[in-house]
Every structure is written in C-alpha cells, then in structure tokens.
C-alpha positions as CSV (number, residue, x, y, z in Angstrom):
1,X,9.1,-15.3,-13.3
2,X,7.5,-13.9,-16.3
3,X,6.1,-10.5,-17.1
4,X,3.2,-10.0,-19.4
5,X,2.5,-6.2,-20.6
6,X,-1.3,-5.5,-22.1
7,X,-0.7,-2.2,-24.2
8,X,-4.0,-0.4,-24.1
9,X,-4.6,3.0,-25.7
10,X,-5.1,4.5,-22.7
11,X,-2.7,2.6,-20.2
12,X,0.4,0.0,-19.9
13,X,-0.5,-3.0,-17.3
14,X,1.8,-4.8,-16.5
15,X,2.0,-8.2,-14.6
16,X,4.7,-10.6,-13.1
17,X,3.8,-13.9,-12.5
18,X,5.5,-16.2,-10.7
19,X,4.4,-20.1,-10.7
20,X,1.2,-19.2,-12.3
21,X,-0.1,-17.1,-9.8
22,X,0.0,-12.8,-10.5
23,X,2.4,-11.5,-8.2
24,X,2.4,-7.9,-8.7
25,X,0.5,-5.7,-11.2
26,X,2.2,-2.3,-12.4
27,X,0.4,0.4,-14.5
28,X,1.4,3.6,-16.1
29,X,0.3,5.8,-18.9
30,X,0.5,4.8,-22.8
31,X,2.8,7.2,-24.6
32,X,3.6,7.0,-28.2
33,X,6.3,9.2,-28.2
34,X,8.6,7.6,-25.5
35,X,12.0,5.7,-26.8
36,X,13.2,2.4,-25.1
37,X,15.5,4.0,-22.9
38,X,12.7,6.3,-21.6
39,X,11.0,2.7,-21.1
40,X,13.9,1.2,-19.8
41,X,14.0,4.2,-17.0
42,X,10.2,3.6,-16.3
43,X,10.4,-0.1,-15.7
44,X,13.6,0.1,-13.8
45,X,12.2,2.9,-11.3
46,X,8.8,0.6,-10.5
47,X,10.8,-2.3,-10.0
48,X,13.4,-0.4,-7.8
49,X,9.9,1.1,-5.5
50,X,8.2,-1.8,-5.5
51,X,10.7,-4.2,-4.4
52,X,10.8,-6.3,-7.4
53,X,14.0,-8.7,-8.4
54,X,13.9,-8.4,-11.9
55,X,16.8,-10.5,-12.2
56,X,14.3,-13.4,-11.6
57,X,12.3,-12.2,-14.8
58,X,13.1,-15.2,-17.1
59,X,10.5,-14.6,-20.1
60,X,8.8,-11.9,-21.5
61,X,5.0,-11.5,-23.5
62,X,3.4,-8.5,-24.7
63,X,0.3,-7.7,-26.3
64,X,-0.5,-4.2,-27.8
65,X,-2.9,-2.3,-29.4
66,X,-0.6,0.7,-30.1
67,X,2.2,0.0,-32.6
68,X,4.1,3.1,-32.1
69,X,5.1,1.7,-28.7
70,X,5.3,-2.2,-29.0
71,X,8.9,-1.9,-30.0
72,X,10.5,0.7,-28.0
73,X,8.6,-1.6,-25.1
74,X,9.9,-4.8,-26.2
75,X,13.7,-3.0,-26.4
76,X,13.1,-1.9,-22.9
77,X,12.1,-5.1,-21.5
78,X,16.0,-6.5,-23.2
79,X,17.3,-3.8,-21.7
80,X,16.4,-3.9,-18.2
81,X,16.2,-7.2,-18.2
82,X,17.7,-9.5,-21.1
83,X,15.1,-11.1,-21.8
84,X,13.4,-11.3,-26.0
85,X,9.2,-10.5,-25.7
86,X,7.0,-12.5,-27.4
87,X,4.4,-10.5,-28.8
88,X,0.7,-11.3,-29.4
89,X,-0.3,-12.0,-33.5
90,X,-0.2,-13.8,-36.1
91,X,2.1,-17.3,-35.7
92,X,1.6,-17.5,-31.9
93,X,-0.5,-20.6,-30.8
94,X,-3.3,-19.3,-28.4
95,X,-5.2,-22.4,-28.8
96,X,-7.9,-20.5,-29.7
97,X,-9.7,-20.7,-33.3
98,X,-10.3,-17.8,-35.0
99,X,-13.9,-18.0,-37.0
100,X,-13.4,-14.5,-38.4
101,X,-12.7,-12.4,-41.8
102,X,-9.9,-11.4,-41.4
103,X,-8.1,-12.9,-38.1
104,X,-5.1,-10.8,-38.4
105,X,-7.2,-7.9,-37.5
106,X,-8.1,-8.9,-34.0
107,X,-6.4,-7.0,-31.2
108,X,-4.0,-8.5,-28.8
109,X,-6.0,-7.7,-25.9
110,X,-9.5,-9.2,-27.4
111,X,-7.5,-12.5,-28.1
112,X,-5.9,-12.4,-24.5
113,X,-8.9,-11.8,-22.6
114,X,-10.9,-14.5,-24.7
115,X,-8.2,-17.1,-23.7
116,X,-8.2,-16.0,-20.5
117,X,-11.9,-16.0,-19.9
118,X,-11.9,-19.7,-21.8
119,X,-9.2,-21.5,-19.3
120,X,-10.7,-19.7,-16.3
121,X,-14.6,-20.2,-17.2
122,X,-15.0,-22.7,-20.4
123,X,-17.4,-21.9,-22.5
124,X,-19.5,-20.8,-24.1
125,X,-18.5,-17.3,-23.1
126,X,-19.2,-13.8,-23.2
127,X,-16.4,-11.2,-22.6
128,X,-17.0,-7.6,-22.7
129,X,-13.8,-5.3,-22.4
130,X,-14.6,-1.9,-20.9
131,X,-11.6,0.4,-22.0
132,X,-11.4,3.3,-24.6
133,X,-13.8,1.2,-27.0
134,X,-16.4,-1.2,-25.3
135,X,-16.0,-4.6,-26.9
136,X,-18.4,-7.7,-26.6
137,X,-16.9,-10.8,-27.8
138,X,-18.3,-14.4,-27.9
139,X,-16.4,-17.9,-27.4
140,X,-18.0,-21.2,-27.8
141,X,-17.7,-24.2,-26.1
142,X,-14.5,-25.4,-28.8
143,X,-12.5,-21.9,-27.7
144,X,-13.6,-21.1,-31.1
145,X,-13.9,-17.2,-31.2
146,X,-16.5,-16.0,-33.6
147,X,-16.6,-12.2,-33.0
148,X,-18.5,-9.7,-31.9
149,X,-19.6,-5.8,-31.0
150,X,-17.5,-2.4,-31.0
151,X,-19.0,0.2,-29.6
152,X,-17.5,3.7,-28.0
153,X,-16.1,3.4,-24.9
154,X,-18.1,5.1,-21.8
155,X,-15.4,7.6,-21.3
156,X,-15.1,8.4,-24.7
157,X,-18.9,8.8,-24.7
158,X,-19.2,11.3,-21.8
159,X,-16.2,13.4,-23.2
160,X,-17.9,13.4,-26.6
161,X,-21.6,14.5,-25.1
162,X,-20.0,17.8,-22.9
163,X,-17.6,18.8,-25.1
164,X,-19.5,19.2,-27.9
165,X,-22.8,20.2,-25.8
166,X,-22.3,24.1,-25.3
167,X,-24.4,24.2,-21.7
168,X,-23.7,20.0,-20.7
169,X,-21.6,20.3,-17.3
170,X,-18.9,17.6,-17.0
171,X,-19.9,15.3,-14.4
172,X,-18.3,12.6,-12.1
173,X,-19.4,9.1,-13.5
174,X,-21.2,7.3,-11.4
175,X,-25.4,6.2,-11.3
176,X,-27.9,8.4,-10.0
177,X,-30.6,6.8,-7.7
178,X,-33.0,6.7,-10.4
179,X,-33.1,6.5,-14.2
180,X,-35.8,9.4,-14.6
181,X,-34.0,12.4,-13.5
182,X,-34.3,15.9,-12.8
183,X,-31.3,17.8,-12.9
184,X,-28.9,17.9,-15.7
185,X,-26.0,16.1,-14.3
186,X,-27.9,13.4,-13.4
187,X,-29.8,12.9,-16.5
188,X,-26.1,12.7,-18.1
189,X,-25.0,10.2,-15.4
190,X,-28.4,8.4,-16.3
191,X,-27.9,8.7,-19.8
192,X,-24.2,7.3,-19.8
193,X,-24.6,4.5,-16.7
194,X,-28.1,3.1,-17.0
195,X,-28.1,3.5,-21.0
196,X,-24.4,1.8,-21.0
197,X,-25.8,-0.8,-18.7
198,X,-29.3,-1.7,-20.8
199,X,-27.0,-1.9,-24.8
200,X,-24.9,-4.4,-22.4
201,X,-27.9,-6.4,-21.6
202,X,-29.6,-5.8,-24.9
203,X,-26.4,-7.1,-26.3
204,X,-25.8,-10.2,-24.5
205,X,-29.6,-11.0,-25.1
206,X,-29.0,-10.8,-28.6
207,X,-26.0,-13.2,-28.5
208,X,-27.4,-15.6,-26.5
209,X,-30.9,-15.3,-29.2
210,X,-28.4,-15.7,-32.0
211,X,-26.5,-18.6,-31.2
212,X,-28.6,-20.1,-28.7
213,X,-26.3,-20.5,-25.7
214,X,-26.5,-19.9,-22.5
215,X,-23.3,-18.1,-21.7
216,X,-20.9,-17.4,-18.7
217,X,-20.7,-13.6,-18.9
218,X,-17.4,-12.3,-17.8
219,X,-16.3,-8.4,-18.1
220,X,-13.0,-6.4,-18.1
221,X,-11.9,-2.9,-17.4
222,X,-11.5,0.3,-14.9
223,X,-14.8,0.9,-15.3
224,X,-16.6,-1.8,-15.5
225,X,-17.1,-2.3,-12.1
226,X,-20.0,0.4,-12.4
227,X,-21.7,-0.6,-15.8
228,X,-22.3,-4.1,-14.5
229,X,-23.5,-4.1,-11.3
230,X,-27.0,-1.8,-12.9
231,X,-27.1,-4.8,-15.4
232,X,-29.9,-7.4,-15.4
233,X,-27.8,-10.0,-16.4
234,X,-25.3,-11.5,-14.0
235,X,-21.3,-10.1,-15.3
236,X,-18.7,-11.8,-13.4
237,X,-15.9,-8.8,-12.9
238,X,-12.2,-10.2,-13.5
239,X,-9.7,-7.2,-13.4
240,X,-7.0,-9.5,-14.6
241,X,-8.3,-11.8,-17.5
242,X,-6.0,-10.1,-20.2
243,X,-2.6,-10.7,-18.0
244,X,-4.0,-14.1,-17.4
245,X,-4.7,-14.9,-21.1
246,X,-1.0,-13.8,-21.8
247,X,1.0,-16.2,-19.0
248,X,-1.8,-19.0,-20.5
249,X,-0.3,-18.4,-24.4
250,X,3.3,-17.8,-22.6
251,X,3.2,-21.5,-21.6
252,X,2.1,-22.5,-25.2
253,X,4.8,-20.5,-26.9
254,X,7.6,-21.0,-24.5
255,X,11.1,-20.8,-26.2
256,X,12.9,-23.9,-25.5
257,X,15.6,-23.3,-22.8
C-alpha cells in the first residue's frame, strides 16, 4: 500500500491506496509547531481507530505547502512505519512540463492536482483549488502546465470582511435565494457566494478567450462544493485529485525494490 499526505495550510489529508484505488482518507489539522514524535503519535492513533495495517504501508509520498512541518512529517511516517517519503519538488518526474518563470516556485499541491486532473480528464484543463488561497490553474492538451490565477481564499475573504467591518455579523456560508438582498447577512452571503461564483466564471472565460480552448473544468476543496454549483459554467467536483496526482507521480518515482 502506499500513503500520500497533501500538506495544506489549513489541514493534513492523508490517503492510502492500495492497488490504485483510495482506500481510506485521514485528515487532521496542520500544526507548525508539532515534532515527529507528536506526528508519530497522531498517525499511530488513526491507524489504531480506523483499523488500518500499517504494516502493509510499503511507500511513502508527500507534498506540502508548509515547510515547518514537511520534515517532522516525513520522520514520522519512518517512524511509524519504516518507510523514506518522497516529497513533491524539484528532481521528481511528474510528467508534467512546467511553462513557467520560475518552476521551483509552484506548490506541491498545484502540481499534484494538475497531474491528477491530466490522467483522470486529459486536457486541456482547468483546475481550480478551493483552500486558504483560491487557485485557477490551466493544462494543455501536452500536460504542459502554463500557470494561472491566485486569488484569496473564500474563508479568508469572509474572515477579512467581519473582522475588520465594526457592525458586519459573521455569518454561516452558504447562498441566499437571491443575489439582491435585504438583510445584512445575506448581502454578505451574496457578496462572498455569488461574487466567488461570477470571478470563477469570469475567470475561466478569460482562459478559455486567451488560449482558445475549450477546457474540461475540474475543481478541488472543502468548499467548493458551494462555489460551483451557482456557477454558469459546468465544474466537475473531485474531492481527491491531489491524493490521486500523488499515487500517479509515486508510480513514476518508485524506488527500485
């Protein structure tokens, strides 16, 4: 079996594939300050409740976004159980090709998801990743990946609008029945759902304009869910495209036994 861990700043996710298919999926909070053996302790406990023969784990792959805990991570995974990580950067083949300034730059989780999205969907592609930052990323139909958008994630933009807005109330996310609205809380629900949902389609209309593809439009992320289904364009939702991105560069990397 092999586990893959996606490093986010926001959350670890973990999955354990077995035979190319995802067997189980494990999450827990990101924390900079932990030390392997606190790692170790974590990883032994969910494998303990949930079952899971980690003896079986023969390979390792991480990609991470948060430096501070790739190591302690990858010491953990030894640890518990024996096995060396490979870890998402430079030197690693992800058969993708990397049209950009300065490739080095490009997060783990970007590069994942692209791969994933290529092998699952071909291309050209649009991915959008819906975590702490919202990312648009576009892949041709050569797995050549030739950049995209950052923008501020939708939690980070709701946290950002009522903490710094004396009299804004914080509100539960989710859309209101119409864009015009007439109560405060929905007019930030409005602002944040429907106005995340129209830069999205704006977006993608722009990329498709600019290179003059139609694309397969895939998204990532807790919450995107929400954001796409009050989009015009059709988003294909795939919770998993990171951890499937990892096992695909796993089986590209593969130590030699």
């Amino acid at each position: 079996m092999l586990l893959t861990a996606d490093v986010g700043n926001t959350n670890i996710k973990l999955g354990i594939f077995e035979n190319d298919v995802l067997k189980y999926k494990l999450r827990f909070s990101t924390d900079d300050k932990k030390t392997s053996d606190e790692f170790a302790v974590q990883l032994y406990t969910f494998f303990e409740i949930y079952d899971i023969d980690y003896h079986q784990i023969t390979g390792s792959i991480v990609s991470s976004v948060v430096p501070k805990v790739t190591q302690p991570l990858t010491d953990a995974i030894q640890i518990v159980m024996g096995v060396r990580s490979l870890v998402i950067g430079p030197g690693l083949k992800t058969g993708m090709d990397l049209k950009i300034d300065r490739p080095e730059t490009l997060g783990g989780d970007i590069v994942c998801g692209c791969v994933g999205a290529y092998e699952k969907f071909g291309g050209p592609v649009i991915v959008v990743f819906m975590g702490t930052a919202t990312v648009i990323a576009y892949v041709d139909e050569n797995c050549a990946y030739y950049g995209g958008i950052i923008a501020p994630g939708v939690g980070i933009s709701l946290d950002a609008l009522t903490s710094r807005g004396a009299l804004l109330p914080a509100v539960e996310l989710k859309a209101p029945k119409k864009a015009i609205c007439t109560n405060t809380a929905d007019c930030i629900r409005s602002g944040i759902v429907n106005g995340t949902s129209c830069m999205l389609d704006g977006m993608i209309d722009k990329f498709m304009k600019e290179t003059g593809k139609q694309c397969t439009i895939v998204a990532t992320g807790g919450l995107a869910p929400q954001m796409i289904q009050n989009c015009e364009h059709e988003i294909l939702f795939e919770e998993n495209i990171i951890l499937d991105g990892l096992n695909s560069i796993y089986k590209r990397n593969k130590p030699l036994s």
